[in-house]
BATI-873102 format. One record per residue (C-alpha): y, z, x. Coordinates in steps of 0.5 Angstrom, whole numbers, plus 500, padded with zeros to 3 digits. Layout:
REM BATI-873102
YZX;...
END
This chain:
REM BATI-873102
452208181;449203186;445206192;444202198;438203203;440201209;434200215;437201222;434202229;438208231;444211228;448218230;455221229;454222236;452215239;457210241;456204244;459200238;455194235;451196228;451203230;459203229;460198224;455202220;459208221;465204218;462201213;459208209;466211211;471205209;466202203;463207198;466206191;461208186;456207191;450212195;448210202;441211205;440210211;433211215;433209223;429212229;430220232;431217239;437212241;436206245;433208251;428212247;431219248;431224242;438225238;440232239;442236234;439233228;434235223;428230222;424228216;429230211;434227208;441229212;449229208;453224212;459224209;459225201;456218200;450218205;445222207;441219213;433221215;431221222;424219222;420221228;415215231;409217227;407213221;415211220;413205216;408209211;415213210;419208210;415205204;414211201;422213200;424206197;418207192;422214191;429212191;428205188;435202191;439197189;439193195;436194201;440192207;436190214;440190221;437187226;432183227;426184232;424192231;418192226;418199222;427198222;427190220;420187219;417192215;422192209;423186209;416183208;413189205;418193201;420192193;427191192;429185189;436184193;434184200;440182205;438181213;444183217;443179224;449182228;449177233;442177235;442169233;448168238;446163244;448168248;443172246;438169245;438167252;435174254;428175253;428168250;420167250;418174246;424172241;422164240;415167238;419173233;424168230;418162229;413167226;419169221;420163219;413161219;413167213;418164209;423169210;428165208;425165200;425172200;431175202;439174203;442173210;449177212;454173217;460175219;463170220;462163219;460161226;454166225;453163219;452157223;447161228;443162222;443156219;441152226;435158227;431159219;434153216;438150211;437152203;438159205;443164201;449167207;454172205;460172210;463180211;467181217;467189219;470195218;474197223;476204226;484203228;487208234;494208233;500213236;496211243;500214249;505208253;501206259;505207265;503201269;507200275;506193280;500192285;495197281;491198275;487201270;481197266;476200262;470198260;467201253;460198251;452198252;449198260;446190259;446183262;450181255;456185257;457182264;459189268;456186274;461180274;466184273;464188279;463182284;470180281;473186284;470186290;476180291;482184288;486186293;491190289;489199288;485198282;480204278;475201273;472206268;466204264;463208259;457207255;449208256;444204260;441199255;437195261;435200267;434194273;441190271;445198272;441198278;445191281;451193278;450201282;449196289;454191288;459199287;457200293;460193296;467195294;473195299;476202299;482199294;477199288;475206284;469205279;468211275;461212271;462215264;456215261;456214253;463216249;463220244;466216238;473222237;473221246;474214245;482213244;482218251;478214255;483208251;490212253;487213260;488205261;492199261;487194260;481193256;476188260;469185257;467178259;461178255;456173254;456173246;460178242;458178234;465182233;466188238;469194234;471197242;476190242;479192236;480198237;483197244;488191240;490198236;491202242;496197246;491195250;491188252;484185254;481181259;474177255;471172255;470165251;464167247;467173243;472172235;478175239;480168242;488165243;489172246;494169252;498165246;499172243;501176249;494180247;490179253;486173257;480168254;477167261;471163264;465168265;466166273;469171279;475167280;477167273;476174271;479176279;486172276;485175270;485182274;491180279;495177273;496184270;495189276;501185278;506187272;511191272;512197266;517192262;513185262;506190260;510194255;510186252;503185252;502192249;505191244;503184242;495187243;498191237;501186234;494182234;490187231;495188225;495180224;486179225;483183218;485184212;481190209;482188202;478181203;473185207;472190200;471183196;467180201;462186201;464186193;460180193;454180198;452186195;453187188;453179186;445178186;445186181;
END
């Protein structure tokens, strides 16, 4: 039995906003063959707000193969270091980059002779654009450390095995290892009848996911269109924008806010629409695209996510991160009719069949953690 520690900022059954916290989630869930999980992160979510229902400073079951502790603020790097020297676990898998008790500490002050450091996007030019002083001084000071002599690095693909390479550096060992994905399938027909449209938006609150666009986008659609978006608010001032942009729209538009989705809600919110929308500024994988494709749901994004060729294949549009471009986007489905959106329902779907293969990801993670054991 190989045991595996995993460091993550904030994790939750509860919590869904995609990203690590999902792809964690899928990982323990669809990869566990004579492995135990660890997982240790924060007992608040992003915005710092206390998770409910959940029991701190213990070990807590999961699902038969994980159990997670919830550490309150005080001293979580005495505990962290403390359960590792306990537990002794085989690996030791760090998601993330720039949080001290959930990445830096297990990287430099842990003992685990296999330490792999999951970037999850946050080397992506996209994102490196927010805040970019504060992560420039973060990453040269990693680099100043050595970081890269001591530890394993995991991309999901080989363009973010390039970002890795481009910030800590050649001579570096990087595994590749796309994602666990959550499928919906059996997802109600839209009803989609011409000059209307439903679009959804499942995601953080933030610059990177581009709401606002979206938004300024709809403000020239003429067509009856409600746009839902779920999700909780990751940058307060950046909501506030989009909350007064709302407020410009003309009466043909609906915006509907669903705060955060519970992850068994998603394939509701999902059915309730007939397109999936995120032009976002950088995309590591995004388990809301996939999980849109599987429930016939073509989407509207951007150049910047792994889901590109989506018109070629009937399951949505790649699109430049400007109003007329998104506003096209929107026109272009609001005006199909049922038989031409029930095509591009079905390639979505098709398009998720044909994008992973569940049996190379298993070799890959095969690979990553137990090739160095």
């Amino acid at each position: 039995m190989t045991t595996i520690f995993i460091c993550i900022p904030w994790f939750s059954p509860a919590f869904r906003a995609g990203g690590p916290v999902q792809s964690i989630a899928n990982l323990v869930n669809e990869f566990n063959e004579e492995i135990q999980y660890r997982i240790f992160c924060g007992n608040t979510d992003l915005n710092n707000v206390s998770l409910q229902n959940i029991e701190t400073g213990k070990w807590v079951d999961y699902n038969v193969h994980t159990k997670v502790w919830y550490a309150e603020p005080e001293k979580r790097s005495d505990t962290l270091t403390t359960l590792i020297d306990s537990i002794k676990p085989d690996v030791l898998f760090v998601i993330g980059i720039y949080s001290w008790h959930f990445n830096i500490v297990p990287l430099l002050f842990c003992k685990v002779k296999h330490k792999i450091l999951s970037v999850r996007g946050m080397l992506h030019p996209g994102a490196l654009s927010q805040k970019p002083l504060k992560k420039k001084i973060y990453l040269a000071v990693l680099r100043m450390l050595g970081i890269k002599k001591k530890i394993s690095f995991h991309a999901t693909d080989e363009e973010e095995k390039k970002f890795i390479e481009q910030t800590f550096g050649t001579g570096l060992t990087v595994f590749i290892a796309g994602n666990f994905p959550r499928k919906f399938t059996g997802a109600a027909v839209s009803k989609k009848a011409p000059g209307r449209l439903d679009l959804v938006s499942i995601a953080l609150i933030g610059p990177v996911k581009n709401h606002l666009l979206v938004l300024e986008s709809l403000e020239i659609c003429k067509d009856n269109i409600e746009y839902h978006i779920c999700g909780p608010v990751k940058d307060m001032e950046y909501w506030q924008q989009c909350l007064r942009e709302i407020k410009k729209l003309p009466a043909n538009i609906k915006v509907h806010y669903h705060g955060d989705v519970e992850p068994q809600k998603v394939k509701e919110y999902l059915a309730k629409a007939d397109v999936f929308i995120m032009p976002s500024k950088s995309e590591n994988f995004g388990h809301a695209f996939y999980e849109a494709f599987t429930a016939g749901r073509p989407v509207i994004t951007s150049m910047n996510t792994p889901w590109l060729g989506l018109e070629k294949k009937m399951a949505g549009m790649n699109v430049n991160t400007e109003v007329n471009a998104i506003k096209n986007a929107i026109d272009f489905f609001a005006a199909m009719p049922q038989t031409v959106f029930d095509q591009w329902s079905n390639g979505a779907i098709k398009f998720a069949e044909e994008s992973l293969d569940i049996s190379l990801l298993k070799k890959q993670y095969s690979k990553m953690f137990f090739g160095n054991l």
